[in-house]
C-alpha positions in Angstrom: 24.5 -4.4 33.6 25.7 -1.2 32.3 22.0 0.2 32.2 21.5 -0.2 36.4 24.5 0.9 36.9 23.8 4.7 37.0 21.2 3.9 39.2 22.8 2.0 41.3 25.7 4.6 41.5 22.8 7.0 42.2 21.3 5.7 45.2 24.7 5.0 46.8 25.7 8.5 46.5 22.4 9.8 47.8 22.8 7.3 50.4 26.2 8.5 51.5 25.7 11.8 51.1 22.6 11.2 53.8 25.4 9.6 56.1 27.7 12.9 56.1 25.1 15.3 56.5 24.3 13.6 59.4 27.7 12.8 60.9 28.9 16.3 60.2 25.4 18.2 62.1 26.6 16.2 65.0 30.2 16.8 65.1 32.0 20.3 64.9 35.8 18.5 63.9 37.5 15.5 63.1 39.9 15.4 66.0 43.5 14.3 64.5 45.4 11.1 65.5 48.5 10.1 64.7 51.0 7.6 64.9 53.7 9.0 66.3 57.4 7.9 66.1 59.5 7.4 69.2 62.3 5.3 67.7 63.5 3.6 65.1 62.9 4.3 61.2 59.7 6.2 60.3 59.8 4.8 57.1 59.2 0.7 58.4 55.6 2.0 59.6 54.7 3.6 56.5 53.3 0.7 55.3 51.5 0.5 58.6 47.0 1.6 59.0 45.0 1.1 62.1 41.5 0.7 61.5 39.1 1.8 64.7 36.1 3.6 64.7 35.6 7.2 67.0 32.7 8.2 69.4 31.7 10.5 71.6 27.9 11.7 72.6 27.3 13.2 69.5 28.6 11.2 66.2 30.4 7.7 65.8 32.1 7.5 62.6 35.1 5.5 61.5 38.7 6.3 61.2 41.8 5.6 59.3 45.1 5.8 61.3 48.6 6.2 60.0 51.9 8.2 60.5 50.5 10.6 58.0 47.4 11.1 60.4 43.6 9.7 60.4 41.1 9.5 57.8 37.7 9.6 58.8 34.8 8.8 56.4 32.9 11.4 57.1 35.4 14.2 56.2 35.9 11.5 52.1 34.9 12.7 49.2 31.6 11.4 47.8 34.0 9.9 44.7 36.0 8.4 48.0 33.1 7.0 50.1 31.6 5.4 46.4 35.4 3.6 45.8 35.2 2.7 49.7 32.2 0.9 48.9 32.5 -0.4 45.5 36.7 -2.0 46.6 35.9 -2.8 50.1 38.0 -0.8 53.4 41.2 -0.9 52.7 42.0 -5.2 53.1 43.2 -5.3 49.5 45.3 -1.9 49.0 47.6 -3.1 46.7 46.0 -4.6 44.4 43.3 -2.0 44.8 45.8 0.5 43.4 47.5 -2.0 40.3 44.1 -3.2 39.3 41.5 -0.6 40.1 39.0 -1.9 37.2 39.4 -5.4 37.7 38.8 -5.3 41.7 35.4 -3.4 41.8 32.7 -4.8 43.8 35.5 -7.5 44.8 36.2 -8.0 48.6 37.1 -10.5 51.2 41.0 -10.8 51.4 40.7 -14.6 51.4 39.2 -14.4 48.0 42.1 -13.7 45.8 45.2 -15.2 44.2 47.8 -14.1 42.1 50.9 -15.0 40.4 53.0 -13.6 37.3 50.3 -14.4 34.8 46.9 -14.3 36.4 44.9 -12.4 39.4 42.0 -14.6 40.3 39.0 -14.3 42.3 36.2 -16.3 43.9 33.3 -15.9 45.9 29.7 -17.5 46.7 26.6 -16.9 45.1 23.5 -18.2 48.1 19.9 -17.3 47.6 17.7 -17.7 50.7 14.1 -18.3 49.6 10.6 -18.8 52.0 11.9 -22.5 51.4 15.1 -22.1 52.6 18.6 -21.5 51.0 18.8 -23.0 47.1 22.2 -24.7 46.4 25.3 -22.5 46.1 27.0 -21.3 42.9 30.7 -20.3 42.6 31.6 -17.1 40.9 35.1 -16.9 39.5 37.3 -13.6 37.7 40.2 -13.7 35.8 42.7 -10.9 35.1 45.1 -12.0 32.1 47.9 -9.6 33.4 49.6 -9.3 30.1 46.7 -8.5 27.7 44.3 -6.7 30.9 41.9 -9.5 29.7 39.1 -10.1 32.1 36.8 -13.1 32.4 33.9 -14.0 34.6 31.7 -17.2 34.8 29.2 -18.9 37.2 30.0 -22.7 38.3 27.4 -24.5 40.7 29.1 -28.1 42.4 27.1 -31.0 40.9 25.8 -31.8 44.3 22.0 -30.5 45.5 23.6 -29.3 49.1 21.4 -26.9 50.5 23.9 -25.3 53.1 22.8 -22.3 55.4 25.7 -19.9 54.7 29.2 -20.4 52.1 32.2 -18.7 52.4 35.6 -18.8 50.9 38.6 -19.3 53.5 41.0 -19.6 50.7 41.7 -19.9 46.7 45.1 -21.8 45.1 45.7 -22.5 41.8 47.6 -25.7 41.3 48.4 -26.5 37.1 45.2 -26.3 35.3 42.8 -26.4 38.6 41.4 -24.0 41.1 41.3 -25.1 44.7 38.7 -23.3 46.7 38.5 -23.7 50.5 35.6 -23.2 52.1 33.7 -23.0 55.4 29.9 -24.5 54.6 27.2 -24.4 57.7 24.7 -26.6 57.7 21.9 -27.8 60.1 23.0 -29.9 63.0 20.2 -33.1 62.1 21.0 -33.9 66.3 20.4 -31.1 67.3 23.7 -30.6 69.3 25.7 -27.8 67.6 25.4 -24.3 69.2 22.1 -22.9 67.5 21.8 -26.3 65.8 24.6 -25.6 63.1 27.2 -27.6 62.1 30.7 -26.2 60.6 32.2 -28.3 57.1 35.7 -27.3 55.8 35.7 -28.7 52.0 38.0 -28.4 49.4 36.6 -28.1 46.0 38.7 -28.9 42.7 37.6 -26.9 39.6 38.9 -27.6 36.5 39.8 -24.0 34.5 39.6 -25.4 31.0 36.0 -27.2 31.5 35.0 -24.5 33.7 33.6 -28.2 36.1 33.8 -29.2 39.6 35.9 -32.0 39.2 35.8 -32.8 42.7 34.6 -32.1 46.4 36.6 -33.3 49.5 35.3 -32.4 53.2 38.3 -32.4 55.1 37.0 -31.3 58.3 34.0 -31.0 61.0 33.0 -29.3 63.4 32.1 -32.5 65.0 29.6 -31.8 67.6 27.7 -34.2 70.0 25.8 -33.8 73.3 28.4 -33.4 75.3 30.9 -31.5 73.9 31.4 -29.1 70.8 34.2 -28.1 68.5 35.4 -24.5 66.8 37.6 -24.2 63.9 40.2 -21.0 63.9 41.9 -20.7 60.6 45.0 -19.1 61.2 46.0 -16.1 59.1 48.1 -15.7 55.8 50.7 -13.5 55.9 49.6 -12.9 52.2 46.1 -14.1 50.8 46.8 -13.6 47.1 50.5 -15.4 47.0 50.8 -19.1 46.2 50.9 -21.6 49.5 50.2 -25.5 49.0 48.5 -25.3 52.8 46.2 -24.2 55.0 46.0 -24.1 59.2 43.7 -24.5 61.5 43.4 -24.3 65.0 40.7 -26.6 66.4 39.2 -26.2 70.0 37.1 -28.9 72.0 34.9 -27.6 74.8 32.6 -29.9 77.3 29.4 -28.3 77.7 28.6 -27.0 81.3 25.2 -25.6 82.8 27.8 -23.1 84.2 31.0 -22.8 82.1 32.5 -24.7 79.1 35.3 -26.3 79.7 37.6 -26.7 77.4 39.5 -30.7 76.7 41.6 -30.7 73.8 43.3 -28.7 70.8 45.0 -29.6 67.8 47.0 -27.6 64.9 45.6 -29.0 61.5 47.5 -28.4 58.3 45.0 -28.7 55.3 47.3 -29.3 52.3 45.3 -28.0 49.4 46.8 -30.1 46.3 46.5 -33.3 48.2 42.9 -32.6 49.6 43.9 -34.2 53.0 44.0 -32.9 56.4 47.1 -33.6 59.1 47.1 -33.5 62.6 50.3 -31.3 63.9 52.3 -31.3 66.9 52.0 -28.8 68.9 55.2 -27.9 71.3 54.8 -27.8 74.7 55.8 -24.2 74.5 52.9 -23.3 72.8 50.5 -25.8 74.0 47.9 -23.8 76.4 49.5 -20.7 75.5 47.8 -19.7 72.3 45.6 -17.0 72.6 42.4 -17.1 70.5 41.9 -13.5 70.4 44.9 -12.9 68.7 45.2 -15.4 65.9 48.6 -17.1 64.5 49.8 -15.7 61.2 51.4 -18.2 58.4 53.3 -18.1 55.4 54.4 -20.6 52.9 57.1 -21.7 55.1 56.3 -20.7 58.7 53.7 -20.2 61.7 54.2 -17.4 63.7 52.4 -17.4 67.4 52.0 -14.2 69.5 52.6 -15.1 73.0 51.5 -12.7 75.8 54.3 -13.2 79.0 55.1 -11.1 82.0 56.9 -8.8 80.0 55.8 -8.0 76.9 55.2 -10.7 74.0 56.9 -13.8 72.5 56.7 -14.5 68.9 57.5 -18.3 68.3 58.2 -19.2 64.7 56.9 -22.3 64.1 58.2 -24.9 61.4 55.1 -27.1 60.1 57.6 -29.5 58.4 59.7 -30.4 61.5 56.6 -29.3 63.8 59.6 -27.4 66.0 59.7 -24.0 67.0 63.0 -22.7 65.4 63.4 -19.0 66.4 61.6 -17.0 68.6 62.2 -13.3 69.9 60.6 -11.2 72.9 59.1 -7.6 72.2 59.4 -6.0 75.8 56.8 -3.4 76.7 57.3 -1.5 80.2 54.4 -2.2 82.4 52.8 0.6 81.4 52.3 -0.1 78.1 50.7 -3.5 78.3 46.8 -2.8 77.7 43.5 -4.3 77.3 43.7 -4.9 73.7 46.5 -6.7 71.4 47.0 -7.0 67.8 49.5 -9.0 65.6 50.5 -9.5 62.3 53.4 -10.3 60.3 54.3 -9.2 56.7 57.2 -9.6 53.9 60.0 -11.4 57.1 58.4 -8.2 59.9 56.6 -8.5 62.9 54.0 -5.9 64.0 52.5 -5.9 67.3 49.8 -3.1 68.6 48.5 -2.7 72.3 46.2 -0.5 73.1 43.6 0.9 75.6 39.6 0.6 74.8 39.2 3.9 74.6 42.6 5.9 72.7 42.8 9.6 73.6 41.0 9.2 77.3 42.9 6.4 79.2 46.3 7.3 80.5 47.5 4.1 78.6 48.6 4.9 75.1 48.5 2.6 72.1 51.7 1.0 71.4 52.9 -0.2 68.2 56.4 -2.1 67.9 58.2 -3.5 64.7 60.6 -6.4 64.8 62.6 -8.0 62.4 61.9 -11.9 62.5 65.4 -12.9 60.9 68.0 -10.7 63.4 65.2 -10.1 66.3 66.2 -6.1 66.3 63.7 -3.9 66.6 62.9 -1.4 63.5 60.0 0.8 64.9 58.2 2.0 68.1 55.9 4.0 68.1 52.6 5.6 70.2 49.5 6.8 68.6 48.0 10.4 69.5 45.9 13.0 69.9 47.2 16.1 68.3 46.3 19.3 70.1 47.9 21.8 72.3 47.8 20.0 75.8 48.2 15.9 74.0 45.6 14.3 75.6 41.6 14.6 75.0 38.8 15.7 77.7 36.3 13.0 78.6 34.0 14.8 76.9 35.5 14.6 73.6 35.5 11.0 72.6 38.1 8.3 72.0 39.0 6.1 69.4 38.6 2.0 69.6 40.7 0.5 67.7 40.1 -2.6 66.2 42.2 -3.8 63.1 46.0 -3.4 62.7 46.8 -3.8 58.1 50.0 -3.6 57.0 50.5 -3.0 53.1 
């Protein structure tokens, strides 16, 4: 491997140095974002980058946002935009920086786990021929934290599945096993799934010591037919890599319509993941027809927390799987004003961050909002606007904007 690497190295930083020449002959300047404090503690958004991307007539390159300022790639290093690359944008940060060797060429944030001994990693290994795709193989890595050992093999599932895409939605180890959750798409044999695919959740049990699939549970379908069709929303972890015995999903039925889908039914599924079985959920009649699916529910190993959009700002209901109750919830009140087209959530180590914003940052009157709550007291730590830095605050129409489109927190 050693012997293409060079290579490999070589083209990428021929490639990328292409890319800048080229962004940098169409723009003069990077023009500087921010985001900017207007209450609370500067130091609870430290932790806080907004991914977006800016355009104007010229150039479209993507940007970095944070109370330090923006990041563009263009204006990186060509060490920078080769790390960018190799460790993926910015979704593992943490342990990008603790285990920098281990986590090259390593991306996905569902694709990790850790505890005080081991960091582990998993991902799918499909090869599409003239044929059609072969039957998948599972790659898994192993940091020994202690001794920076680090171990790699290839494991294929006994079965001859021939599935058109794999990917991993989540990785647990439980004892001497690895649990693996996956999303596997297949061809629809009726015919009835939208472009004649068909969604599988599975489970699969790997055995560490045998380096075997010991076992292979699907635990849910998409479950199409004629008349209706089904999506599966995995809700999101609060933290990808930290242990959790479950995984959610929300799981929307539509009636198909010459004119408009309608949709029938939902239903909150809890997958636990040392079981292999999949449980229907409650779902309060506060929530019920209130969930947005743009902005997905975040869970932990205790809680699920919905982001509610109301009259006057947001709701975030805290949602207890156990008791399938809501047992807290707190309102983050925005002025009328600040309510935009666009709304991101997330929540992270017992914090709630929410992020409304305009399409187009820097040339409509709206700014982009960002508000930090505590989830435990309900008091809010930050607020805080994102903006353009230069003389006058604001940008001519004829300088661009920024669209944001990811809210991280670290």
């Amino acid at each position: 491997m050693k012997r293409y690497l060079k290579s490999i190295l070589l083209v990428l930083a021929i490639f990328l140095c292409l890319g800048t020449f080229y962004s940098k002959s169409a723009a003069t300047s990077d023009p500087e974002f921010i985001l900017k404090r207007q209450s609370g503690s500067e130091k609870a958004a430290n932790s806080v980058a907004i991914q977006g991307y800016y355009q104007n007539e010229r150039v479209m390159d993507n940007v970095m946002i944070s109370s330090k300022g923006s990041l563009y790639d263009s204006s990186m290093s060509l060490l920078g935009k080769i790390d960018k690359h190799l460790l993926g944008y910015g979704e593992n940060q943490q342990l990008e920086k603790e285990y920098r060797s281990f986590m090259r060429g390593k991306t996905g944030m569902n694709s990790f786990y850790q505890d005080e001994d081991f960091l582990l990693y998993a991902t799918i290994i499909i090869k599409h021929t003239s044929q059609g795709p072969e039957a998948f193989k599972f790659e898994i890595s192993m940091l020994e934290k202690a001794t920076k050992a680090e171990n790699s093999y290839i494991i294929q599932p006994s079965n001859n599945n021939r599935y058109l895409f794999v990917s991993v939605e989540d990785i647990q180890k439980v004892g001497n096993k690895l649990k693996i959750l996956t999303r596997n798409i297949t061809a629809d044999p009726k015919g009835y799934a939208i472009d004649s695919e068909r969604n599988e959740l599975h489970v699969y049990t790997i055995d560490m010591k045998s380096k075997q699939v010991v076992d292979d549970q699907t635990v849910l379908t998409s479950g199409d037919d004629k008349d209706f069709y089904t999506n599966i929303y995995m809700l999101q972890e609060t933290d990808m890599t930290q242990s959790n015995d479950s995984a959610f999903y929300y799981k929307v039925t539509a009636k198909r319509s010459e004119e408009q889908d309608e949709q029938v039914g939902s239903e909150l599924i809890r997958v636990n993941l040392k079981t292999n079985q999949a449980k229907k959920l409650e779902i309060p009649p506060e929530l019920k027809g209130n969930i947005n699916l743009n902005v997905i529910p975040n869970y932990d190993n205790k809680m699920i927390y919905f982001a509610l959009e109301t009259k006057e700002g947001i709701k975030v209901a805290t949602f207890d799987p156990n008791t399938e109750k809501v047992v807290n919830s707190l309102k983050i009140k925005f002025d009328q004003s600040d309510l935009a087209e666009k709304f991101m959530f997330n929540v992270k180590n017992g914090k709630a961050y929410a992020l409304t914003s305009p399409e187009k940052v820097g040339q409509d009157s709206q700014p982009a909002n960002l508000t930090i709550m505590d989830l435990r007291t309900g008091n809010q730590l930050y607020k805080g606007v994102i903006t353009y830095k230069n003389p006058s605050g604001q940008m001519s129409k004829t300088d661009g904007y920024v669209s944001l489109d990811r809210l991280m927190v670290e």
